[in-house]
C-alpha positions, 0 to 999 in steps of 0.5 A: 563604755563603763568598766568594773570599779576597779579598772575605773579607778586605775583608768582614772589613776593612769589618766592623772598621771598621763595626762590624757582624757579617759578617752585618749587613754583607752585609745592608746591602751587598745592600739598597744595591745593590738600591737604587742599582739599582732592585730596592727602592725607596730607604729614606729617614731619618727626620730624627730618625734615630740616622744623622742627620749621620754620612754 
């Protein structure tokens, strides 16, 4: 999947600093926008997750 240049290079901007693949990154853009807006429901961290703190 291809995009306009502009959402490429932030793409590969957000992945850089995430430190993901293009790949993980859409799948994780998707899914929030798919939380925050209803379509999935929201996933909750478990306490004792790896993320814990890093918001």
């Amino acid at each position: 999947m291809t995009f306009d240049d502009d959402i490429e290079a932030a793409l590969a901007l957000a992945c850089e600093e995430l430190k993901m693949t293009r790949d993980e990154a859409i799948r994780v853009f998707i899914r929030e926008w798919l939380e925050s807006y209803g379509y999935l429901p929201v996933h909750d961290l478990d306490e004792g997750s790896d993320t814990e703190g890093s918001a």
